[in-house]
PDB file of N, CA, C and O in Angstrom:
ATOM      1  N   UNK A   1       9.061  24.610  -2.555  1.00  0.00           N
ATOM      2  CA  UNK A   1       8.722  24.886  -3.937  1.00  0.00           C
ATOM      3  C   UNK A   1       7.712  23.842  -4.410  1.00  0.00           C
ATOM      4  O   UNK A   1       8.199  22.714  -4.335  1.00  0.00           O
ATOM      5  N   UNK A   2       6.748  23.855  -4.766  1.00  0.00           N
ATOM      6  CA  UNK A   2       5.445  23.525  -5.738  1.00  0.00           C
ATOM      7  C   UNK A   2       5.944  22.370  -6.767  1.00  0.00           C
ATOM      8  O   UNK A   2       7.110  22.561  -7.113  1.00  0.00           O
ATOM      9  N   UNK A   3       5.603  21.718  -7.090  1.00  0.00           N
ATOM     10  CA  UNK A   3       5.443  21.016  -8.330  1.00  0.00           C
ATOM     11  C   UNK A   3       4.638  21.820  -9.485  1.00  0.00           C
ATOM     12  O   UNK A   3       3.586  22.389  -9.193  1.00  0.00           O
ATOM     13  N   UNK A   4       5.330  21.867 -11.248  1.00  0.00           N
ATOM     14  CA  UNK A   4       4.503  22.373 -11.832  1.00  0.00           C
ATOM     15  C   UNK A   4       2.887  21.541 -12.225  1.00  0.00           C
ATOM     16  O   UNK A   4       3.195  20.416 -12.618  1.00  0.00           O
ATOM     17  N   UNK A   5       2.006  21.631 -12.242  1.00  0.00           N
ATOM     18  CA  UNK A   5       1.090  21.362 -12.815  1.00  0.00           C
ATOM     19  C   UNK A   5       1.003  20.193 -14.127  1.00  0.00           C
ATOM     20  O   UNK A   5       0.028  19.659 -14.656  1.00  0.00           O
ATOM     21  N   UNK A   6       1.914  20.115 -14.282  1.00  0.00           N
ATOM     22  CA  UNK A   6       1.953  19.178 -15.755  1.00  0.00           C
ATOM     23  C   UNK A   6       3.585  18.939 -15.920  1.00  0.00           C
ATOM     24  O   UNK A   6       4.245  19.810 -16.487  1.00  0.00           O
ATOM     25  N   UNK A   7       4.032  18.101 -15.564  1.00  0.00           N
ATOM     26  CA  UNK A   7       5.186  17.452 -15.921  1.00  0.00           C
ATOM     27  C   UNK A   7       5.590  16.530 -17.004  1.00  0.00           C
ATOM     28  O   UNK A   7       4.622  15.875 -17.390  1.00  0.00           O
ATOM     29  N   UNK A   8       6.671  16.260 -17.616  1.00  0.00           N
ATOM     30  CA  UNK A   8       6.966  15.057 -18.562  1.00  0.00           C
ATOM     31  C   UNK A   8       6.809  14.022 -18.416  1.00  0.00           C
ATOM     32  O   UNK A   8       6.663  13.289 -19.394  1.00  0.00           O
ATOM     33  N   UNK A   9       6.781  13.636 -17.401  1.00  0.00           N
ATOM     34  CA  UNK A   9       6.330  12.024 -16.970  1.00  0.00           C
ATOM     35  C   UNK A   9       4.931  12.074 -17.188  1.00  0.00           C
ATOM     36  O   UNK A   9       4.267  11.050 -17.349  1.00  0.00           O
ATOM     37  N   UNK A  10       4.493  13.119 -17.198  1.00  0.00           N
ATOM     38  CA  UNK A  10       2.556  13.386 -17.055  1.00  0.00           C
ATOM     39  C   UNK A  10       2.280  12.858 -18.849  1.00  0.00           C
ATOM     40  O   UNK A  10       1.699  11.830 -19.198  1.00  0.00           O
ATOM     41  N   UNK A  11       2.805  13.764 -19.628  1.00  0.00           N
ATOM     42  CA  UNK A  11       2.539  13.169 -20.860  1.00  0.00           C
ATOM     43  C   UNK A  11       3.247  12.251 -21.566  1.00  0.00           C
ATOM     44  O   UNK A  11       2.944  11.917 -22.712  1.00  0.00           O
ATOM     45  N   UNK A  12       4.373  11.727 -20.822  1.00  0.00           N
ATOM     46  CA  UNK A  12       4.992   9.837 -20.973  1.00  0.00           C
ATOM     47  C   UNK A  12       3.634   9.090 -20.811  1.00  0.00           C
ATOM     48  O   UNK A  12       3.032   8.466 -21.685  1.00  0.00           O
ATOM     49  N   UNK A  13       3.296   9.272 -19.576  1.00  0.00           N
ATOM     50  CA  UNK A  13       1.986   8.159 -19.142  1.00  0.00           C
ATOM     51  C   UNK A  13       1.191   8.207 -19.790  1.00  0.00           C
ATOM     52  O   UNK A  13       0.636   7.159 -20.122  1.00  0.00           O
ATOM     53  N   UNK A  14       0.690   9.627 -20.353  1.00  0.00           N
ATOM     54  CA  UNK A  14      -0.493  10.210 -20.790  1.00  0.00           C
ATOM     55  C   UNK A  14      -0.627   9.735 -22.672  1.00  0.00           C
ATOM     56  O   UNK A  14      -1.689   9.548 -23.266  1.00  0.00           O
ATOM     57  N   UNK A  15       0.663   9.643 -23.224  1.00  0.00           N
ATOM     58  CA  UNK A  15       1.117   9.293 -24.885  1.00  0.00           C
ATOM     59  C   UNK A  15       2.349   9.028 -25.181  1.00  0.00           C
ATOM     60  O   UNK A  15       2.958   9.516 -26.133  1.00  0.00           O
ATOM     61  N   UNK A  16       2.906   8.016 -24.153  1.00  0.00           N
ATOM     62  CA  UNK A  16       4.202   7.373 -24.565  1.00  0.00           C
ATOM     63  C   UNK A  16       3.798   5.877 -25.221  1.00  0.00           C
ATOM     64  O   UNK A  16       4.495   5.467 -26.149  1.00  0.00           O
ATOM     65  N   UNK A  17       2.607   5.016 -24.712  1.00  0.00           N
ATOM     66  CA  UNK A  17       2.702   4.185 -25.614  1.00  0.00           C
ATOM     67  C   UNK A  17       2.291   4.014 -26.696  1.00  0.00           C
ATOM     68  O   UNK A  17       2.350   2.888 -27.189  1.00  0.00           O
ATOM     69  N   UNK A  18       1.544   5.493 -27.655  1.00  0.00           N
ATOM     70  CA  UNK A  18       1.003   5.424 -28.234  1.00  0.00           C
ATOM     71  C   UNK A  18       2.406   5.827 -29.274  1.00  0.00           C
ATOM     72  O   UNK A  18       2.496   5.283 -30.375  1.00  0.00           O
ATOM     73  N   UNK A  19       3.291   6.660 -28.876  1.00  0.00           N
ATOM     74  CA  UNK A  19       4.449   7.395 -29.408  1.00  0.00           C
ATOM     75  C   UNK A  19       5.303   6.183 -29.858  1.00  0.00           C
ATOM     76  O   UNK A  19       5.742   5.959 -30.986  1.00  0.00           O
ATOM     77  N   UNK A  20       5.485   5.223 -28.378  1.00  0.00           N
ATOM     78  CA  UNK A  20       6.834   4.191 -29.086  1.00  0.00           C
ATOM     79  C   UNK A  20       6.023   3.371 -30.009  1.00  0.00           C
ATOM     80  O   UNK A  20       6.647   3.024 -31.012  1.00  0.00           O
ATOM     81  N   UNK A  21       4.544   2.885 -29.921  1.00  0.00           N
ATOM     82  CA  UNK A  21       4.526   1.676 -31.405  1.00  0.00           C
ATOM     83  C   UNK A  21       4.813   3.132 -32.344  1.00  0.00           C
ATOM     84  O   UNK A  21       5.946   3.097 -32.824  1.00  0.00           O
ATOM     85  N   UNK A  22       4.151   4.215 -32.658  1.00  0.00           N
ATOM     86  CA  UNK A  22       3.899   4.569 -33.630  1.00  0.00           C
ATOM     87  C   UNK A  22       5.763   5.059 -34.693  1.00  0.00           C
ATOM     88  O   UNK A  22       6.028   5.157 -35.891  1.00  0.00           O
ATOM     89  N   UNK A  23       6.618   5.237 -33.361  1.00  0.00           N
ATOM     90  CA  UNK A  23       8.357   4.947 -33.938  1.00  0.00           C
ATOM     91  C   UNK A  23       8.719   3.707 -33.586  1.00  0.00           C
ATOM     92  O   UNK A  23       9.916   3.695 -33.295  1.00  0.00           O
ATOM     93  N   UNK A  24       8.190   2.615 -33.481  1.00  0.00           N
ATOM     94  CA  UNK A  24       8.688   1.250 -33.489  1.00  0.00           C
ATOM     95  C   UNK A  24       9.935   1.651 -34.139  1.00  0.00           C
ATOM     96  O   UNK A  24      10.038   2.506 -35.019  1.00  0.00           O
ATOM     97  N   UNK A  25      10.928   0.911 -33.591  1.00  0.00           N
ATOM     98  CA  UNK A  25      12.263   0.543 -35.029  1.00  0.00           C
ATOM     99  C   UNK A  25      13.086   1.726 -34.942  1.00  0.00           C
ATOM    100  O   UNK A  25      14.247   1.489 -35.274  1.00  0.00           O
ATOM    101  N   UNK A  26      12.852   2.996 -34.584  1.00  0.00           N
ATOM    102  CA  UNK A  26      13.471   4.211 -34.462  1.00  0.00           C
ATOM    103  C   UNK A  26      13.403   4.867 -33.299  1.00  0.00           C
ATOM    104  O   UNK A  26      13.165   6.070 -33.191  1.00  0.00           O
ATOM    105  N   UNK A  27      13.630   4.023 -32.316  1.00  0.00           N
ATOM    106  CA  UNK A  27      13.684   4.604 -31.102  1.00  0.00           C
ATOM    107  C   UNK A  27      15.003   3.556 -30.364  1.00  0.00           C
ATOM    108  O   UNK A  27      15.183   2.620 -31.142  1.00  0.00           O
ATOM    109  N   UNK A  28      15.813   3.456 -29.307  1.00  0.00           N
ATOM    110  CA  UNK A  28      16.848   3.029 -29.072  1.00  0.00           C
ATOM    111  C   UNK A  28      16.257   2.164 -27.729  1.00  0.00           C
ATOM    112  O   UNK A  28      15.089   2.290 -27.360  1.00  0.00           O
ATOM    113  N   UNK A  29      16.893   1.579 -27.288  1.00  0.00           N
ATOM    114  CA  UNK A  29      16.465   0.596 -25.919  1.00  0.00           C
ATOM    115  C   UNK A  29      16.871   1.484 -24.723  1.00  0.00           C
ATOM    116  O   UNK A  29      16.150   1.605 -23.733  1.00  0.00           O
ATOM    117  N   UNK A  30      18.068   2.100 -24.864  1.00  0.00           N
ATOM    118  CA  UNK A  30      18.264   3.241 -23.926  1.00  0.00           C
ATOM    119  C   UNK A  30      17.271   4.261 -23.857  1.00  0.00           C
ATOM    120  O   UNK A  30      16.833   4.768 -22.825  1.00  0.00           O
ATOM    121  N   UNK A  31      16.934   4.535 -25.086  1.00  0.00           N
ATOM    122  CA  UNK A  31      15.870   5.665 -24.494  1.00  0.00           C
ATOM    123  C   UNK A  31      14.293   5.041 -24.277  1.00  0.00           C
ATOM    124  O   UNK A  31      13.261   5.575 -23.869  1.00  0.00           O
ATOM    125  N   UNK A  32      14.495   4.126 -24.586  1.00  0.00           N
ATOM    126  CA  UNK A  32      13.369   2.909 -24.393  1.00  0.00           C
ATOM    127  C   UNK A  32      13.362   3.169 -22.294  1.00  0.00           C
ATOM    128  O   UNK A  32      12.516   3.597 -21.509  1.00  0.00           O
ATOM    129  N   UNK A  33      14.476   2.748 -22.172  1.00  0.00           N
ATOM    130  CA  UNK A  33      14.498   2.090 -20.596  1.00  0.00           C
ATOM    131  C   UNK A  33      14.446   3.780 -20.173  1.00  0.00           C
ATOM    132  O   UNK A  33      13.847   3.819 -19.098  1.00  0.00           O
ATOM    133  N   UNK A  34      14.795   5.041 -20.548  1.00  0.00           N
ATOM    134  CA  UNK A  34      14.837   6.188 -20.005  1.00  0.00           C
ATOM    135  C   UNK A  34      13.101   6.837 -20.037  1.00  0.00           C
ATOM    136  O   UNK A  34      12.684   7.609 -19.173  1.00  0.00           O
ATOM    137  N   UNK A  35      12.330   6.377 -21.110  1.00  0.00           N
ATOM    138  CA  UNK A  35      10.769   6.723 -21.359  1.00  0.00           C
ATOM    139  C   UNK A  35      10.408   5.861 -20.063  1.00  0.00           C
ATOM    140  O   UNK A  35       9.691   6.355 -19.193  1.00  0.00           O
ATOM    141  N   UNK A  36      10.796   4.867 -19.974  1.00  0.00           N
ATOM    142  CA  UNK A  36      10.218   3.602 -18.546  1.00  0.00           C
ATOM    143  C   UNK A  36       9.932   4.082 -17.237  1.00  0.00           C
ATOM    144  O   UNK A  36       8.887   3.999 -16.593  1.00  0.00           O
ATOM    145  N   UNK A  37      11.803   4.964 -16.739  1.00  0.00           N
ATOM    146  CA  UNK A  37      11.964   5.592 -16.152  1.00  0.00           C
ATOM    147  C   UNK A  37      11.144   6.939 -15.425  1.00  0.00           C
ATOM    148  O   UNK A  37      10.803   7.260 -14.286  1.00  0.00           O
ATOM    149  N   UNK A  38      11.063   7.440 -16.640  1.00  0.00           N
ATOM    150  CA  UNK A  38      10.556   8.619 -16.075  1.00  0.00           C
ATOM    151  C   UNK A  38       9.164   8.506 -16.109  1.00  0.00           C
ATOM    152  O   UNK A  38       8.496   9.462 -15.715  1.00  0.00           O
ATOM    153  N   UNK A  39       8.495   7.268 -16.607  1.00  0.00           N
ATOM    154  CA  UNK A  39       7.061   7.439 -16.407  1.00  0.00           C
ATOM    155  C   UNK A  39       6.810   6.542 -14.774  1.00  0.00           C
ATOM    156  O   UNK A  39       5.763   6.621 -14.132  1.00  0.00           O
ATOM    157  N   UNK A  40       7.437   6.121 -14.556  1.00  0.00           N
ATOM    158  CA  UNK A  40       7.538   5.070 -12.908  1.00  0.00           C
ATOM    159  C   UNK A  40       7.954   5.986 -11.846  1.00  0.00           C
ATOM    160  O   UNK A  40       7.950   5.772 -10.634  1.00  0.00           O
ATOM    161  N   UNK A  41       8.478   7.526 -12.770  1.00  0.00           N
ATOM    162  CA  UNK A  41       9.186   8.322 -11.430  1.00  0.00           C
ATOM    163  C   UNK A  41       8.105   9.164 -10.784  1.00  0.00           C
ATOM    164  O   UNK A  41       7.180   9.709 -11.385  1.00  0.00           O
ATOM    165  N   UNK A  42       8.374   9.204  -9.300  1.00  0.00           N
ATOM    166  CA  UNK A  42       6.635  10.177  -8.107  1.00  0.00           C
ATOM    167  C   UNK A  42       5.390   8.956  -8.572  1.00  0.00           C
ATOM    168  O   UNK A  42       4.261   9.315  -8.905  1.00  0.00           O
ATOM    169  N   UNK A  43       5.809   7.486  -8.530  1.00  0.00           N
ATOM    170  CA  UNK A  43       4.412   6.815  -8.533  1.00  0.00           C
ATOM    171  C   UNK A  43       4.869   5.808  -7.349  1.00  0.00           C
ATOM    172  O   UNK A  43       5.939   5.670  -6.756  1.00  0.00           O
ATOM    173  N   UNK A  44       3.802   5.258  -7.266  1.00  0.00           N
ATOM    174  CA  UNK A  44       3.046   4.007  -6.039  1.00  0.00           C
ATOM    175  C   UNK A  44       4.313   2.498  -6.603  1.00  0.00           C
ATOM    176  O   UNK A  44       4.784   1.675  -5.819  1.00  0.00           O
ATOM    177  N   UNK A  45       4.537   2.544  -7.881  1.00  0.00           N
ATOM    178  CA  UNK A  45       5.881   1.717  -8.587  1.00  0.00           C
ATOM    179  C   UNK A  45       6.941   1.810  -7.459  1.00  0.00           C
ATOM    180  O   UNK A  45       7.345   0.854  -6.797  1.00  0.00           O
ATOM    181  N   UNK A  46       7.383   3.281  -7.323  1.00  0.00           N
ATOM    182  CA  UNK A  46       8.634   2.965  -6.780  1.00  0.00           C
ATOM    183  C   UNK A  46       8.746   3.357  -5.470  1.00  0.00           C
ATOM    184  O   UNK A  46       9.745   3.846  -4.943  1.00  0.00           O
ATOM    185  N   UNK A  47       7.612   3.108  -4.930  1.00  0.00           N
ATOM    186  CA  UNK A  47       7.049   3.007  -3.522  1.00  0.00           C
ATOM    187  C   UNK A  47       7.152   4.717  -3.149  1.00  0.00           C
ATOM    188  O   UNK A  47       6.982   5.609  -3.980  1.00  0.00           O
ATOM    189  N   UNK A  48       7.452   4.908  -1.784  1.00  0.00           N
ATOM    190  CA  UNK A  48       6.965   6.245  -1.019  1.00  0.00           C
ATOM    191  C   UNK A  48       7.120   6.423   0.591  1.00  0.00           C
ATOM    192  O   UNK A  48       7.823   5.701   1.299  1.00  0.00           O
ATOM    193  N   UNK A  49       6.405   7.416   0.996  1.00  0.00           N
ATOM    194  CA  UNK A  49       6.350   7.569   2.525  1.00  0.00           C
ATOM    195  C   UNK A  49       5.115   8.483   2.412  1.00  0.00           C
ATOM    196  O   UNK A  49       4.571   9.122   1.511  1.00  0.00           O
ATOM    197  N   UNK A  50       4.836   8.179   4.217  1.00  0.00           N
ATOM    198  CA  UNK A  50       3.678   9.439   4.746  1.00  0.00           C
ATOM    199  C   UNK A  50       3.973  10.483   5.536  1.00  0.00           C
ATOM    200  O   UNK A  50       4.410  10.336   6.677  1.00  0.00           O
ATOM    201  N   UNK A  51       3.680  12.010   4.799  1.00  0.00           N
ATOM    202  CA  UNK A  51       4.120  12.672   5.788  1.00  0.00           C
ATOM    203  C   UNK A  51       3.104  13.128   6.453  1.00  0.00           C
ATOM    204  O   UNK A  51       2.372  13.914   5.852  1.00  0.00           O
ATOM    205  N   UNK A  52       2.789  12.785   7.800  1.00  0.00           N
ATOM    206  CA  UNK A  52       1.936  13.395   8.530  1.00  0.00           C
ATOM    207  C   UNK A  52       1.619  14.646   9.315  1.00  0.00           C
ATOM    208  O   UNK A  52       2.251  14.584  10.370  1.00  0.00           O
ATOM    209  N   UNK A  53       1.049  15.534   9.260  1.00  0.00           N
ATOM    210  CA  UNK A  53       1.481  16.945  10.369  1.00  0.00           C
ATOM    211  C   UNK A  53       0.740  16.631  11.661  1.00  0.00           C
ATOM    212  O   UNK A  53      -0.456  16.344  11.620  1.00  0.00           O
ATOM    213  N   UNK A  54       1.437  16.677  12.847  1.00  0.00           N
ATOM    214  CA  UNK A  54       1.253  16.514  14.014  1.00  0.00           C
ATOM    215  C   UNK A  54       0.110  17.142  14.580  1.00  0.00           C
ATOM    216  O   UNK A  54      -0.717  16.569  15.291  1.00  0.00           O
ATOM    217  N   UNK A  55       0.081  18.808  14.111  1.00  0.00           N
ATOM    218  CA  UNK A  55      -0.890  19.352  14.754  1.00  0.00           C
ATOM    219  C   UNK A  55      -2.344  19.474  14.472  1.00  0.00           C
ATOM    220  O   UNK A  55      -3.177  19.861  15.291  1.00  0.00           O
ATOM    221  N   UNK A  56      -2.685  18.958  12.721  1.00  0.00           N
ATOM    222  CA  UNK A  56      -3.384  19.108  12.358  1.00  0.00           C
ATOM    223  C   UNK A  56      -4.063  17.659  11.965  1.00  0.00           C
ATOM    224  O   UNK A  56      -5.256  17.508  11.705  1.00  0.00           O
ATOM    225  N   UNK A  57      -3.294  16.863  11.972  1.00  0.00           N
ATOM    226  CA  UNK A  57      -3.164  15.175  11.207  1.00  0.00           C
ATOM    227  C   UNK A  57      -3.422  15.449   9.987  1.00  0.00           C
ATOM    228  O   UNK A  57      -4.058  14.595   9.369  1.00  0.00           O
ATOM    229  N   UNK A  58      -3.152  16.288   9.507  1.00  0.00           N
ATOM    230  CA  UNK A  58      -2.979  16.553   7.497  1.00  0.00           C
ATOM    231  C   UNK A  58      -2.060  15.281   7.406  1.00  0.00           C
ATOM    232  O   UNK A  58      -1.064  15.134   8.115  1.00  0.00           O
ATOM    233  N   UNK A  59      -2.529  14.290   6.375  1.00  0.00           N
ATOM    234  CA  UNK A  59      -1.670  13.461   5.628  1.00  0.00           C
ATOM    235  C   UNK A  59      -1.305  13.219   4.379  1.00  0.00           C
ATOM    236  O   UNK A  59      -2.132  12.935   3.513  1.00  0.00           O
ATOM    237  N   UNK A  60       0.130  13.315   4.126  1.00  0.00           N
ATOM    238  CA  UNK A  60       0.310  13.471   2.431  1.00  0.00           C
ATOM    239  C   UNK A  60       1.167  12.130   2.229  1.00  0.00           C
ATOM    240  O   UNK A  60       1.934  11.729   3.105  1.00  0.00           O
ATOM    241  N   UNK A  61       0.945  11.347   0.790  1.00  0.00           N
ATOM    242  CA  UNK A  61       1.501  10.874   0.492  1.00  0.00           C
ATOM    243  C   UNK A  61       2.650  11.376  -0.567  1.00  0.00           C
ATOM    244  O   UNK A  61       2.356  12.072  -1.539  1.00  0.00           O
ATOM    245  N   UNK A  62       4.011  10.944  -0.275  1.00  0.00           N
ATOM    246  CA  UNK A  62       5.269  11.743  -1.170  1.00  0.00           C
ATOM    247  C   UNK A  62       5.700  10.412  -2.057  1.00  0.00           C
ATOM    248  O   UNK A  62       6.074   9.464  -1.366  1.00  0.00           O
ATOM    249  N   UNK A  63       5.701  10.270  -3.062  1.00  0.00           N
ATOM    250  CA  UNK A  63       6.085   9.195  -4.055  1.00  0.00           C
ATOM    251  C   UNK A  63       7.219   9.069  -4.398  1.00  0.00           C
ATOM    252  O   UNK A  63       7.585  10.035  -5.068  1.00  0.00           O
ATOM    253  N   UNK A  64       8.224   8.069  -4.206  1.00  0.00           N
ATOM    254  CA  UNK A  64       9.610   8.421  -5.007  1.00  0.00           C
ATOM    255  C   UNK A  64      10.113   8.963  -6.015  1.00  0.00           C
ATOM    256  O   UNK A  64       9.351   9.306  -6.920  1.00  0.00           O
ATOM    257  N   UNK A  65      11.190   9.135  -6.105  1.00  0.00           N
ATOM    258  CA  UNK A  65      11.929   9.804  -7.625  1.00  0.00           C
ATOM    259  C   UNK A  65      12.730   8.639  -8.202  1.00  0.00           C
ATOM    260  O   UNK A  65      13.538   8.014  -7.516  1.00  0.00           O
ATOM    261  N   UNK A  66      12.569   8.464  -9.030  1.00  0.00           N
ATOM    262  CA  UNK A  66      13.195   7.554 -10.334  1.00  0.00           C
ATOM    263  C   UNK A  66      15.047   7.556  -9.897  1.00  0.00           C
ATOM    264  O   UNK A  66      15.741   6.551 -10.049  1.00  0.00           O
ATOM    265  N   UNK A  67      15.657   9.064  -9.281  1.00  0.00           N
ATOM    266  CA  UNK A  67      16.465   8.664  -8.771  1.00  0.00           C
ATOM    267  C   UNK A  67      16.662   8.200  -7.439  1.00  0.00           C
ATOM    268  O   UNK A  67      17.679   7.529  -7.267  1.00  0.00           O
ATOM    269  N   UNK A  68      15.917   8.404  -6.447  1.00  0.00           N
ATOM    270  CA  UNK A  68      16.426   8.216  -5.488  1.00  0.00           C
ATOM    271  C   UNK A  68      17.076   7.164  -4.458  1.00  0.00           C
ATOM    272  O   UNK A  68      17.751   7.368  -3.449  1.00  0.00           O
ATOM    273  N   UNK A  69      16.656   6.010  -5.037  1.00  0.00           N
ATOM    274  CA  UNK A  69      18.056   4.807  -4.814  1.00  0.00           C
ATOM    275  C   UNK A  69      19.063   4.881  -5.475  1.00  0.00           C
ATOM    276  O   UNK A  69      19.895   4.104  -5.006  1.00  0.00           O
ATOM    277  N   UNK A  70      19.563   5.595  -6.625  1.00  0.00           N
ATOM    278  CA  UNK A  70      20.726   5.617  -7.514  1.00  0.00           C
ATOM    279  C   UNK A  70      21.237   6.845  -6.456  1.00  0.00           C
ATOM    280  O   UNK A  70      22.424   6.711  -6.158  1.00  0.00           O
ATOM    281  N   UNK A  71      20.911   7.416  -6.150  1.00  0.00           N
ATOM    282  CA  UNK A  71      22.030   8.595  -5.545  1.00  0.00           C
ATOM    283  C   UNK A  71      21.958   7.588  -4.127  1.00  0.00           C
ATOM    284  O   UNK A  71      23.121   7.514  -3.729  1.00  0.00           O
ATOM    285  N   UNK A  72      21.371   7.069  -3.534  1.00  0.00           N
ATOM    286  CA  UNK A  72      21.536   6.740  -2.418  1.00  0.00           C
ATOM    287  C   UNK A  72      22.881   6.051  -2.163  1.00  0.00           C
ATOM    288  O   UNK A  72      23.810   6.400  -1.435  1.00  0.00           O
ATOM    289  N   UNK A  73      22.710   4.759  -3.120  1.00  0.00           N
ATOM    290  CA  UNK A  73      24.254   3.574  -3.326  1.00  0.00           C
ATOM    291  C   UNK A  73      25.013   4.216  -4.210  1.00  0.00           C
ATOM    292  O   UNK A  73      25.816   3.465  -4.764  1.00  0.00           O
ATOM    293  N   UNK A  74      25.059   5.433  -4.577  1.00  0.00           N
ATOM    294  CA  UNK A  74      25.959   5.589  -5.696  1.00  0.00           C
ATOM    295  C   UNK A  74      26.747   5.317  -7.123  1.00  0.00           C
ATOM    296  O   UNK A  74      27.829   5.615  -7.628  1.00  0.00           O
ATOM    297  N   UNK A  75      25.161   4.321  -7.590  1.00  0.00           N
ATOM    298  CA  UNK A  75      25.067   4.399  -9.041  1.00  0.00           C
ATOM    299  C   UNK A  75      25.508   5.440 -10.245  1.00  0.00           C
ATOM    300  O   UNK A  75      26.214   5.351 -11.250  1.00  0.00           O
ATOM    301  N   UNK A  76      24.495   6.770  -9.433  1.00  0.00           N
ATOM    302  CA  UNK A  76      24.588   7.536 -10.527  1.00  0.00           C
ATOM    303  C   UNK A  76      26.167   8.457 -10.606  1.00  0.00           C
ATOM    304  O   UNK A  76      26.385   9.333 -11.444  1.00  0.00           O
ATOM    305  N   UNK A  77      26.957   8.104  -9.745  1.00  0.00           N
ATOM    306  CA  UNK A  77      28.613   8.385  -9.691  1.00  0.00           C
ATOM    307  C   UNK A  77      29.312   7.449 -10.789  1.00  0.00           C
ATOM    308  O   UNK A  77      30.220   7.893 -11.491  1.00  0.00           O
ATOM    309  N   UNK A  78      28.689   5.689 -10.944  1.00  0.00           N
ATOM    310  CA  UNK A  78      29.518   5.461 -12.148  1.00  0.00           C
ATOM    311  C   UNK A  78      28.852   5.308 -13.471  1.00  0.00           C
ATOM    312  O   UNK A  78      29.156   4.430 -14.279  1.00  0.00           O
ATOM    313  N   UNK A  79      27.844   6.290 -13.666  1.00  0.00           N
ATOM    314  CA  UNK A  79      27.646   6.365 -14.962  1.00  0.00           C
ATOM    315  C   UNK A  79      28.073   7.575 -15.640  1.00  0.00           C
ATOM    316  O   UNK A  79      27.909   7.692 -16.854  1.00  0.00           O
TER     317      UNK A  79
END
């Protein structure tokens, strides 16, 4: 399955810091650290791998997910 074209993290990066000064004071630290999150998630931040195809040497870079050390150690079980 595809990635859509335009994701939420796309317009976090794209006008999240323009969003939190402009609600300074009315925004929470939790959702502070959750805007953080999801703009660091599928980037070069939270590192990656190469997948290479053998027959062709097509090379893609795949970027992490914001979760994928929390499901790994099982963080996201005690929240």
């Amino acid at each position: 399955m595809s990635r859509p074209a335009l994701e939420v993290a796309d317009i976090f990066r794209d006008h999240g810091a323009s969003w939190r000064k402009a609600n300074a004071g009315h925004v929470s630290l939790d959702q502070l650290k959750v805007m953080s999150a999801i703009e660091r998630c599928r980037t070069a931040m939270l590192g990656g791998h190469v997948a290479r195809c053998e027959d062709c040497t097509r090379t893609v870079i795949a970027y992490n997910s914001c979760l994928m050390g929390k499901i790994c150690n099982g963080e996201l079980a005690a929240t």
